[in-house]
KOLLUMPA-559360 format. One record per residue (C-alpha): residue in three letters; chain; x, y, z. Coordinates in steps of 0.25 Angstrom, whole numbers, plus 2048, in hexadecimal, padded with zeros to 3 digits. Layout:
// KOLLUMPA-559360
+------+-------+-----+-----+-----+
! rest ! kette !   x !   y !   z !
+------+-------+-----+-----+-----+
!  ALA !     A !   X !   Y !   Z !
...
+------+-------+-----+-----+-----+
// end
This chain:
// KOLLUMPA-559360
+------+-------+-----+-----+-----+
! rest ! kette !   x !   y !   z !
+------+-------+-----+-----+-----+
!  UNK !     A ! 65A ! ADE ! 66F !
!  UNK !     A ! 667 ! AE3 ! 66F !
!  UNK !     A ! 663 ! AF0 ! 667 !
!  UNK !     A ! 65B ! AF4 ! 672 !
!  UNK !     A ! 666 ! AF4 ! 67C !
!  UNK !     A ! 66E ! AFC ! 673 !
!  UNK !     A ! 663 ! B07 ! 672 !
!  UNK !     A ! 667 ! B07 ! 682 !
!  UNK !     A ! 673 ! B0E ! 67E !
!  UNK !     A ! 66C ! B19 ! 679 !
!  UNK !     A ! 670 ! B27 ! 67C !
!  UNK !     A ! 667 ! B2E ! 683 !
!  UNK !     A ! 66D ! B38 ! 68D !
!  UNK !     A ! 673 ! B44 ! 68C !
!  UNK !     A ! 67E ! B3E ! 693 !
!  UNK !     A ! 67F ! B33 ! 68A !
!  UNK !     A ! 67F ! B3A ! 67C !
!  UNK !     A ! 68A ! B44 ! 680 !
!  UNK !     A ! 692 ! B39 ! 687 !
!  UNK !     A ! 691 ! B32 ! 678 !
!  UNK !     A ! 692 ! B3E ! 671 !
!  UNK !     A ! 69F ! B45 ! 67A !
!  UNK !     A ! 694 ! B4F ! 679 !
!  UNK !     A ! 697 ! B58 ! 685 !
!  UNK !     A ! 68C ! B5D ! 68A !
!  UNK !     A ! 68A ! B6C ! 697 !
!  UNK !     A ! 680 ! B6A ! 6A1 !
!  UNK !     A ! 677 ! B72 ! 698 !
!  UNK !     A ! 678 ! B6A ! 68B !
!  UNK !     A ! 677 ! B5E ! 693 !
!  UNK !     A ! 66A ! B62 ! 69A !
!  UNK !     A ! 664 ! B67 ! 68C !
!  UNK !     A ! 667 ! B5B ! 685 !
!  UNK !     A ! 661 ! B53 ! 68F !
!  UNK !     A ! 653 ! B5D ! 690 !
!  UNK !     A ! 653 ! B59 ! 682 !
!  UNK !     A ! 657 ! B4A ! 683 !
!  UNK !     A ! 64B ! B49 ! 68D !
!  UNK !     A ! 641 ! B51 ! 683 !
!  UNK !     A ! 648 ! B49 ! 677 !
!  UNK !     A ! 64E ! B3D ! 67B !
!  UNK !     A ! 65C ! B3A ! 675 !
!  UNK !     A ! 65F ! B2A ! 672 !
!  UNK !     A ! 66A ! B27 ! 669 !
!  UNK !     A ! 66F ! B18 ! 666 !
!  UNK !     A ! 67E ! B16 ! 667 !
!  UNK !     A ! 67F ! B13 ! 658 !
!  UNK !     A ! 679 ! B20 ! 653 !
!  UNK !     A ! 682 ! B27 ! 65D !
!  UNK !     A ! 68E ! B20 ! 657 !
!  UNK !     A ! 68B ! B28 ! 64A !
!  UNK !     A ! 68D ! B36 ! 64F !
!  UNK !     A ! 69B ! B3E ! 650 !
!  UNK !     A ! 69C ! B42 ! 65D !
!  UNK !     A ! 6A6 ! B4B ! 657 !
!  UNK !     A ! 69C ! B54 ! 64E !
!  UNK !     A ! 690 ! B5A ! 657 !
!  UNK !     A ! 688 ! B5E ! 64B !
!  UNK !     A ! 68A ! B4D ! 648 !
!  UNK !     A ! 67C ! B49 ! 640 !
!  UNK !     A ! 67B ! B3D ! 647 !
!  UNK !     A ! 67B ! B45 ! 654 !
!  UNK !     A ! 671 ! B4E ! 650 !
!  UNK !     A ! 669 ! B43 ! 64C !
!  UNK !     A ! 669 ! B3D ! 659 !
!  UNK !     A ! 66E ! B47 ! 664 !
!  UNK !     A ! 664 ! B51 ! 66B !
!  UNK !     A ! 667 ! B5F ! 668 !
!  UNK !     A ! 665 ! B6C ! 670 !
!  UNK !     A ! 65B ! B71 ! 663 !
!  UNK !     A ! 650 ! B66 ! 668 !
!  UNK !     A ! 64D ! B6F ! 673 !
!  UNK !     A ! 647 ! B77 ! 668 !
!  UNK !     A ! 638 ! B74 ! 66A !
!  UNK !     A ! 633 ! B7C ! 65D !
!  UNK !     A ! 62B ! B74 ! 652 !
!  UNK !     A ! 620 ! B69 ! 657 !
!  UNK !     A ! 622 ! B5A ! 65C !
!  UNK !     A ! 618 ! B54 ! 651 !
!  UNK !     A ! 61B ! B5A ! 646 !
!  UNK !     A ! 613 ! B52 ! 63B !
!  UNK !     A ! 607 ! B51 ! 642 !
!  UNK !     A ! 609 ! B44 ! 646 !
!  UNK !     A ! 5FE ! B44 ! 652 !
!  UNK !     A ! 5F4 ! B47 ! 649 !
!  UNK !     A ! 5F8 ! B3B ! 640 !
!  UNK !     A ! 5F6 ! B31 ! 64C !
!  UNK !     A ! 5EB ! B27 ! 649 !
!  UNK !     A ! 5EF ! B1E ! 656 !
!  UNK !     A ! 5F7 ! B20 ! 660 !
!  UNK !     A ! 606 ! B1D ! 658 !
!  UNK !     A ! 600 ! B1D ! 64B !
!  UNK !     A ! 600 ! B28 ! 640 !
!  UNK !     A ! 5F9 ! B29 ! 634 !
!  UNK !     A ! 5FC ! B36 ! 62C !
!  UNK !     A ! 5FD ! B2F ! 61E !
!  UNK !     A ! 5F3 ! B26 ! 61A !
!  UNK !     A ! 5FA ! B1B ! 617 !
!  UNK !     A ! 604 ! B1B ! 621 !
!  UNK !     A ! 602 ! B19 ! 631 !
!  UNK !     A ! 60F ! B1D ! 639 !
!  UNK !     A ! 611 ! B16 ! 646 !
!  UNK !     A ! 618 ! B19 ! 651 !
!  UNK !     A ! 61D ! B0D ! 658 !
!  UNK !     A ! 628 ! B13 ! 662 !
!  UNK !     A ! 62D ! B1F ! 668 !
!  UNK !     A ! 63B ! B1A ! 669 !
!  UNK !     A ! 647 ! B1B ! 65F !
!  UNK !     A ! 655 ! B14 ! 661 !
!  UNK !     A ! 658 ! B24 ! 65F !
!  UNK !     A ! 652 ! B31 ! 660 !
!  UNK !     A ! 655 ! B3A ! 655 !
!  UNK !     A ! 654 ! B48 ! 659 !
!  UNK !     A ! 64C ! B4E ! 64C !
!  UNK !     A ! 642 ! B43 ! 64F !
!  UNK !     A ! 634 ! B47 ! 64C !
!  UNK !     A ! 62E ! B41 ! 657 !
!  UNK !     A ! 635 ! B46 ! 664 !
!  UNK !     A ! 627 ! B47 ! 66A !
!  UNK !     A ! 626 ! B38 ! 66A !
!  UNK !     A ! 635 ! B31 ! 668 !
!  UNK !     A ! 63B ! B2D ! 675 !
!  UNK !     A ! 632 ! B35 ! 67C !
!  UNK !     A ! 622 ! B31 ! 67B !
!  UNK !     A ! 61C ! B25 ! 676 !
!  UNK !     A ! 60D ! B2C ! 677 !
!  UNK !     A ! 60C ! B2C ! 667 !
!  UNK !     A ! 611 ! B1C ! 667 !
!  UNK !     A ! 605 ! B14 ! 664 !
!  UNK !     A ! 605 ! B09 ! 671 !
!  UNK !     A ! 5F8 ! B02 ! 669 !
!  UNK !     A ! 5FF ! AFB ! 65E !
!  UNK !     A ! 5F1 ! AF4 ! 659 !
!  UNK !     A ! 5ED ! B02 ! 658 !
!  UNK !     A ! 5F7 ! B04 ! 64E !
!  UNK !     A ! 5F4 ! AF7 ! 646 !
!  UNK !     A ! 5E5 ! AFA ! 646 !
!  UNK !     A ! 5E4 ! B08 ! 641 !
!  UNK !     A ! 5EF ! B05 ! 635 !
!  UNK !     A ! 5E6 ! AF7 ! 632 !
!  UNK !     A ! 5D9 ! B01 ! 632 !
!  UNK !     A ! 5DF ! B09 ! 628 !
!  UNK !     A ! 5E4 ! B03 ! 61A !
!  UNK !     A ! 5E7 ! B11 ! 615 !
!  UNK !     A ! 5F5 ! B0F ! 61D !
!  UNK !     A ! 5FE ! B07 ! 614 !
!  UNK !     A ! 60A ! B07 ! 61F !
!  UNK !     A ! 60F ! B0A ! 62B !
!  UNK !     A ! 61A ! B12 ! 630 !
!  UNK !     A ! 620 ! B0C ! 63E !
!  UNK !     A ! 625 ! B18 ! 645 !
!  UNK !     A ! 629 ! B1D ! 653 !
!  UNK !     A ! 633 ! B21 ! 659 !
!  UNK !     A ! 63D ! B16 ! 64F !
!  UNK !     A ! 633 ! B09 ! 64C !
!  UNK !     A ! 63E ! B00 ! 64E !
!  UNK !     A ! 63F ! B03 ! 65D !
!  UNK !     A ! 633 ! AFB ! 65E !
!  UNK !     A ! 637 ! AEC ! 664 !
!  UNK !     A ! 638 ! AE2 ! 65B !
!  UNK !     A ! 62A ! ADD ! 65F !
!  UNK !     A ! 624 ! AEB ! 65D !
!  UNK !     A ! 628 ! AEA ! 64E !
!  UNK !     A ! 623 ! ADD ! 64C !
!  UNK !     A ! 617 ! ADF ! 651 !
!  UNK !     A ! 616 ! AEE ! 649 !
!  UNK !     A ! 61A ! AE5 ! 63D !
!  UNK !     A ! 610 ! ADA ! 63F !
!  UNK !     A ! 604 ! AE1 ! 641 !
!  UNK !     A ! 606 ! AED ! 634 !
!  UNK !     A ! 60B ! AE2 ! 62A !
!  UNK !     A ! 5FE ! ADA ! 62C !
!  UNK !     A ! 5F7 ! AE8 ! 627 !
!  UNK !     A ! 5F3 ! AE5 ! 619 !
!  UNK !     A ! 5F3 ! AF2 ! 614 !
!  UNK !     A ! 601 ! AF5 ! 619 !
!  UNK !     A ! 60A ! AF6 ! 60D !
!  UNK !     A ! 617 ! AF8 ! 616 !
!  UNK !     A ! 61B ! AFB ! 624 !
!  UNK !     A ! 626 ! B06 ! 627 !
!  UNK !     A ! 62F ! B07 ! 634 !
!  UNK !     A ! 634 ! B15 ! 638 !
!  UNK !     A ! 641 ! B12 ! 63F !
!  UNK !     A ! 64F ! B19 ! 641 !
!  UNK !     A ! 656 ! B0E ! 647 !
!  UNK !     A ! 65F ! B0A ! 63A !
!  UNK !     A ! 664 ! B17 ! 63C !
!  UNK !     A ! 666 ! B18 ! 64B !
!  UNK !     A ! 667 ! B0D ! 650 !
!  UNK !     A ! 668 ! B00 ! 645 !
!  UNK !     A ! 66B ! AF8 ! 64F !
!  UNK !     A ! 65B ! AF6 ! 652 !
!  UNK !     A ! 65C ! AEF ! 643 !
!  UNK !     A ! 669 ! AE8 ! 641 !
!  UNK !     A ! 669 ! AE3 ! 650 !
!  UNK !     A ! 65B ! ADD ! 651 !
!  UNK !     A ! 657 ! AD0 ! 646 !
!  UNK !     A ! 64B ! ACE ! 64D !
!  UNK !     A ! 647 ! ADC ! 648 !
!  UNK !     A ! 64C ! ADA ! 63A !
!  UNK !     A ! 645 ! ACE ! 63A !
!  UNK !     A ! 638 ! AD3 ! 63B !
!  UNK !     A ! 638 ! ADC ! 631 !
!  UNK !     A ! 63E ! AD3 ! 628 !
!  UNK !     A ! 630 ! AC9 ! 62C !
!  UNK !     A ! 626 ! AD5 ! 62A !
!  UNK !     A ! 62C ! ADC ! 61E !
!  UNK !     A ! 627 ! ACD ! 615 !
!  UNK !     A ! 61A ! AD1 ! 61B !
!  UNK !     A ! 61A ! AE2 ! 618 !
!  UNK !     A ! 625 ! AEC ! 613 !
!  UNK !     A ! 62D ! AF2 ! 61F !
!  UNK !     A ! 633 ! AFE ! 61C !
!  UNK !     A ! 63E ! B06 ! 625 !
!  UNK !     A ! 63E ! B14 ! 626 !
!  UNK !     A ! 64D ! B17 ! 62C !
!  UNK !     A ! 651 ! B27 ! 62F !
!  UNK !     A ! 65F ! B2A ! 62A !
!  UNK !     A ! 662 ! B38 ! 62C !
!  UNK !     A ! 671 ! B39 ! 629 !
!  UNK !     A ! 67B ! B32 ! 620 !
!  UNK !     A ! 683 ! B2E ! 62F !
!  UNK !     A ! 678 ! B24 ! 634 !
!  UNK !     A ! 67A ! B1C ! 627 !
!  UNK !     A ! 684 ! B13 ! 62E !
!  UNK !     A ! 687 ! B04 ! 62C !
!  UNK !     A ! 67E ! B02 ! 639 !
!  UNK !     A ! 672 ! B08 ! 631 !
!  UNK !     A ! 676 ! B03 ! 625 !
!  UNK !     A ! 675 ! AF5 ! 62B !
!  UNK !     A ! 667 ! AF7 ! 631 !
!  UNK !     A ! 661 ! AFD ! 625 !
!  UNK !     A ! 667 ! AEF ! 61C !
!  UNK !     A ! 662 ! AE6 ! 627 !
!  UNK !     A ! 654 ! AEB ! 626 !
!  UNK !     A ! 655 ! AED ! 616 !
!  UNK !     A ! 659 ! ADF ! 616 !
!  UNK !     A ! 64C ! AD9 ! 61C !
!  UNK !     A ! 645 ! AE1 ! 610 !
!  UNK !     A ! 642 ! AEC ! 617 !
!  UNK !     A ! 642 ! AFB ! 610 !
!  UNK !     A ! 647 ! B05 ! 617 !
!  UNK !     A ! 647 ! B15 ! 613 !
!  UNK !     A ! 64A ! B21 ! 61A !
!  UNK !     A ! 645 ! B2E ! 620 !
!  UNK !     A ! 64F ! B38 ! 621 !
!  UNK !     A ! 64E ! B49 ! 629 !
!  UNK !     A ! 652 ! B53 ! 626 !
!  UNK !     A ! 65C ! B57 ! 632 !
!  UNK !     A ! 661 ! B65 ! 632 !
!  UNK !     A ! 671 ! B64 ! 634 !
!  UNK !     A ! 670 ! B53 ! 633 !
!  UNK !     A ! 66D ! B51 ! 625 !
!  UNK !     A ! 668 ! B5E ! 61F !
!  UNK !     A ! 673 ! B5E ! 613 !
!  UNK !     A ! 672 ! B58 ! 606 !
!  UNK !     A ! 67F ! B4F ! 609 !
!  UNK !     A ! 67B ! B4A ! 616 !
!  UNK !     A ! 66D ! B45 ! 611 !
!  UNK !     A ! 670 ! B41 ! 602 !
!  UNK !     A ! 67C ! B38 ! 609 !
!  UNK !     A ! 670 ! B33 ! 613 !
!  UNK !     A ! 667 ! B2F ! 606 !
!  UNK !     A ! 671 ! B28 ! 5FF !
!  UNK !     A ! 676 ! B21 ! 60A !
!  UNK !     A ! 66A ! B1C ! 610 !
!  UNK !     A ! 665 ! B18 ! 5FE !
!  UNK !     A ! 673 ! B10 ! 601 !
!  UNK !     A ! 66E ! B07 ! 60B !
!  UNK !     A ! 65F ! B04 ! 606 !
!  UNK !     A ! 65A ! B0F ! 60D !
!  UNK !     A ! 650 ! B19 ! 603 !
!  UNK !     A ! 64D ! B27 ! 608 !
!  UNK !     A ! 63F ! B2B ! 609 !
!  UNK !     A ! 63E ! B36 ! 611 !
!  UNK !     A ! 646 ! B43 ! 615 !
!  UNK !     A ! 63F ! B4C ! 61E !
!  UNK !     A ! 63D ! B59 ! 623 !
!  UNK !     A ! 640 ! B59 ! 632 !
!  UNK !     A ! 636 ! B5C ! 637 !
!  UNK !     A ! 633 ! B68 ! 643 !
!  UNK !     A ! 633 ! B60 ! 64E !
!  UNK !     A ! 635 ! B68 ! 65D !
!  UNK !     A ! 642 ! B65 ! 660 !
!  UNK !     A ! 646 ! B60 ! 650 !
!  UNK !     A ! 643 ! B6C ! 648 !
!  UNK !     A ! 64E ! B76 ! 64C !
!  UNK !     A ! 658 ! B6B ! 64D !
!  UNK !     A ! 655 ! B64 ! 640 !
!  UNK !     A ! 64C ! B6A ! 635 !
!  UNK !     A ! 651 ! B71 ! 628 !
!  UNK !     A ! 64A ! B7B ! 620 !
!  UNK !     A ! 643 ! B75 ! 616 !
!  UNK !     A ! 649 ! B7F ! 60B !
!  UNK !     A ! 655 ! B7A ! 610 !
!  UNK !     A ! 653 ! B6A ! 610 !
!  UNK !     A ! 64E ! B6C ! 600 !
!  UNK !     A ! 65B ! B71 ! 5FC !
!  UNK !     A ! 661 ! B65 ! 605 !
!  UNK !     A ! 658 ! B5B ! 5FE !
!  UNK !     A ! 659 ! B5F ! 5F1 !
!  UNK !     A ! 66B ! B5F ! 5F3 !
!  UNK !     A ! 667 ! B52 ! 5F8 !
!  UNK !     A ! 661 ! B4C ! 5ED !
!  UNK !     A ! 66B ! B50 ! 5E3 !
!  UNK !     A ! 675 ! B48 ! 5EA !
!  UNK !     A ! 66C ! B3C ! 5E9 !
!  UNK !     A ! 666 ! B30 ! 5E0 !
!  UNK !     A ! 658 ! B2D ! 5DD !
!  UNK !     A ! 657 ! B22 ! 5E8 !
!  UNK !     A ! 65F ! B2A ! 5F3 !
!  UNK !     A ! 657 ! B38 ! 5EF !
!  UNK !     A ! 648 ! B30 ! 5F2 !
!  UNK !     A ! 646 ! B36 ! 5FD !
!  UNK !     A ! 63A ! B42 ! 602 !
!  UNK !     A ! 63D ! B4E ! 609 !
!  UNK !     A ! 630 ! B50 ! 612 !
!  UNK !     A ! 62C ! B55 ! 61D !
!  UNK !     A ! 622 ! B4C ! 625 !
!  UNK !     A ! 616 ! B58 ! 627 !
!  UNK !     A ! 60A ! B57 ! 630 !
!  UNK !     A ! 602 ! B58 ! 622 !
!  UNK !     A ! 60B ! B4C ! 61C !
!  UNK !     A ! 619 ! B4A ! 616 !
!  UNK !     A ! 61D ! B54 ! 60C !
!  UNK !     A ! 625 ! B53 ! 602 !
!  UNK !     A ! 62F ! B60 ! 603 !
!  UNK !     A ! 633 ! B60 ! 5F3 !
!  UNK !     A ! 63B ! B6D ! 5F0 !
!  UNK !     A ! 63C ! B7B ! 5F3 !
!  UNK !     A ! 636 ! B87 ! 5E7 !
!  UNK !     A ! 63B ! B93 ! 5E6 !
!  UNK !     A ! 640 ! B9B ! 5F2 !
!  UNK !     A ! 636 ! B96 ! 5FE !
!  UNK !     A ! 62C ! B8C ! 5F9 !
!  UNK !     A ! 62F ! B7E ! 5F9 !
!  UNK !     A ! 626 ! B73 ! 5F5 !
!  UNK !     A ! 620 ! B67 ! 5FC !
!  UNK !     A ! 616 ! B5B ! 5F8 !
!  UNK !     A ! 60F ! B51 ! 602 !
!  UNK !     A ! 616 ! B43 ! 600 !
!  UNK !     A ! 60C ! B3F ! 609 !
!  UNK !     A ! 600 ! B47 ! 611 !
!  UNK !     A ! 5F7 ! B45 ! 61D !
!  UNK !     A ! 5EB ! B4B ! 616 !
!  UNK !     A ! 5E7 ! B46 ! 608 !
!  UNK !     A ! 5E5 ! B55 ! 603 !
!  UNK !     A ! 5F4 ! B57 ! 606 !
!  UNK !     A ! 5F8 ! B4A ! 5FA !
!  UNK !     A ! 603 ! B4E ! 5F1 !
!  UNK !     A ! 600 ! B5B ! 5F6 !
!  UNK !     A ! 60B ! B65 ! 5EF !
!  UNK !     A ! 60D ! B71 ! 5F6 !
!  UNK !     A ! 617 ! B7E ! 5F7 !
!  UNK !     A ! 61B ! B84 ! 604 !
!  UNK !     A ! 624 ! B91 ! 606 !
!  UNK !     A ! 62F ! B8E ! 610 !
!  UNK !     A ! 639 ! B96 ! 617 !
!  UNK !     A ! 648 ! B93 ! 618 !
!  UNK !     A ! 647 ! B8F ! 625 !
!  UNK !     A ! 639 ! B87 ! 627 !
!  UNK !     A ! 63B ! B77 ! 629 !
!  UNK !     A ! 62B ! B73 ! 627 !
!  UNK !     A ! 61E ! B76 ! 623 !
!  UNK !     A ! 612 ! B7C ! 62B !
!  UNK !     A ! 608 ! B72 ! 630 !
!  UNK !     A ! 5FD ! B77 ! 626 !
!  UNK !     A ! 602 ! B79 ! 616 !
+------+-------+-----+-----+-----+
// end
């Protein structure tokens, strides 16, 4: 298909990305970058490319997308909301109890640098489940699970075939209320939706039989292009919902301006926000990208002033090995306050709890 010859194009060298940049590079920058393009691999489509100023090196889009000498930084941990310990099958996690997370693909059309799966995304497909009945037979055994999360890597790098398949088997699941796909392609690279009908069509056919909904990433008002825009009414128009997953990226979006014109602009075109995380401390992420929490209260709150009731929906939350929790407001000098909008282990429902932070700390200690 002709999006898949355009992902050909992708950058992936260091030769490549300073060519399309005019970035010029030393011997020793360009050995760096390309240690760390090796540990991390780079893939930019020519699209998202397009949306950076070559002219500003502290460019969002750039920093969104281009390696950074600060992912050499190996402080933090690769898994860093327990995700082994919430593997069922081989590809399938089950942390909630009535949700099962997937993960179809290793691949994305691009690899976003504060990705929380480095260890696995364009680098190792050991935790992508290879046994697909596997899959369908632990999530039919288990009628606590209400949907299904359809993750990777970006779900819709999955062939057409793989979809329908996915498709097929979950919305013959009776006690599936809705089926979810995980996918930054609208954002990155829309052409995977506006280019291919046969895709379209086949969420159109399976969305009469269960509800799709599209969880799309938008971390910056500059990917809300008429490209994106396009993809996210194409896929709206075959009565799919879609909602959005924003992080919190230190010196992308973490500014009340930057992210109240992200939440209305995405309200604009159908999309509702759902979540704004805490970036999580991720080795080669957590230096580069994370914001004090003390800090990213003061930018929410701002945020929300500049907001309406439908664009303000959204959580701020960090995804905990113990559960997403709710990060609500700071109290007095040091405590903030925090309450589990959903837990791993029942005694932890609802759970309400005050923790003293410093100006500096980004997360929470494994046991609270």
């Amino acid at each position: 298909m002709e999006w898949k010859l355009q992902l050909k194009n992708n950058v992936t060298t260091a030769d490549e990305v300073s060519k399309a940049l005019n970035w010029k590079l030393g011997d020793n920058d360009k050995e760096k970058l390309e240690n760390i393009i090796e540990r991390y691999p780079m893939s930019i489509p020519e699209y998202y490319l397009s949306l950076i100023n070559k002219d500003d090196p502290d460019d969002p889009i750039r920093k969104l997308s281009v390696p950074s000498i600060l992912e050499t930084d190996m402080s933090g941990s690769l898994d860093t909301s327990g995700e082994a310990s919430n593997t069922v099958v081989n590809g399938l996690q089950h942390k909630y109890k009535q949700t099962a997370m997937y993960l179809s693909t290793n691949r994305c059309a691009m690899y976003c640098r504060h990705c929380f799966r480095k260890r696995l995304v364009g680098v190792s497909d050991d935790e992508i489940n290879k046994h697909f009945d596997e899959v369908v037979n632990y999530i039919k055994e288990h009628k606590e699970i209400t949907n299904v999360l359809v993750s990777g890597g970006d779900s819709f790098m999955n062939s057409n075939e793989k979809i329908e398949r996915i498709l097929n088997e979950f919305s013959n699941i009776e006690h599936l209320s809705f089926i979810r796909f995980g996918t930054r392609t609208p954002v990155v690279f829309p052409q995977r939706i506006t280019e291919d009908k046969e895709l379209l069509d086949i969420l159109e056919r399976y969305s009469k039989i269960k509800q799709i909904y599209i969880i799309t990433h938008f971390n910056h008002p500059n990917e809300i292009t008429h490209e994106s825009t396009k993809a996210i009414e194409m896929l709206r128009n075959i009565g799919l919902a879609v909602r959005n997953q924003t992080v919190l990226l230190k010196d992308v979006n973490d500014d009340s301006n930057t992210l109240a014109s992200l939440m209305r602009g995405l309200t604009e075109i159908g999309i509702l926000p759902y979540y704004i995380f805490q970036c999580r401390p991720v080795s080669g992420v957590k230096n580069q990208f994370q914001v004090p929490i003390k800090t990213a209260i003061k930018i929410m709150d701002e945020t929300r002033t500049k907001l309406n009731g439908i664009s303000k929906a959204f959580k701020y939350a960090m995804s905990h090995p113990t559960g997403k929790i709710e990060i609500i407001g700071q109290i007095g000098e040091d405590e903030v306050l925090f309450k589990y909008h959903q837990a791993k282990h029942p005694k932890d429902n609802g759970r309400i709890l005050t923790v003293k932070l410093t100006d500096e700390q980004a997360w929470l200690p494994d046991k609270i």
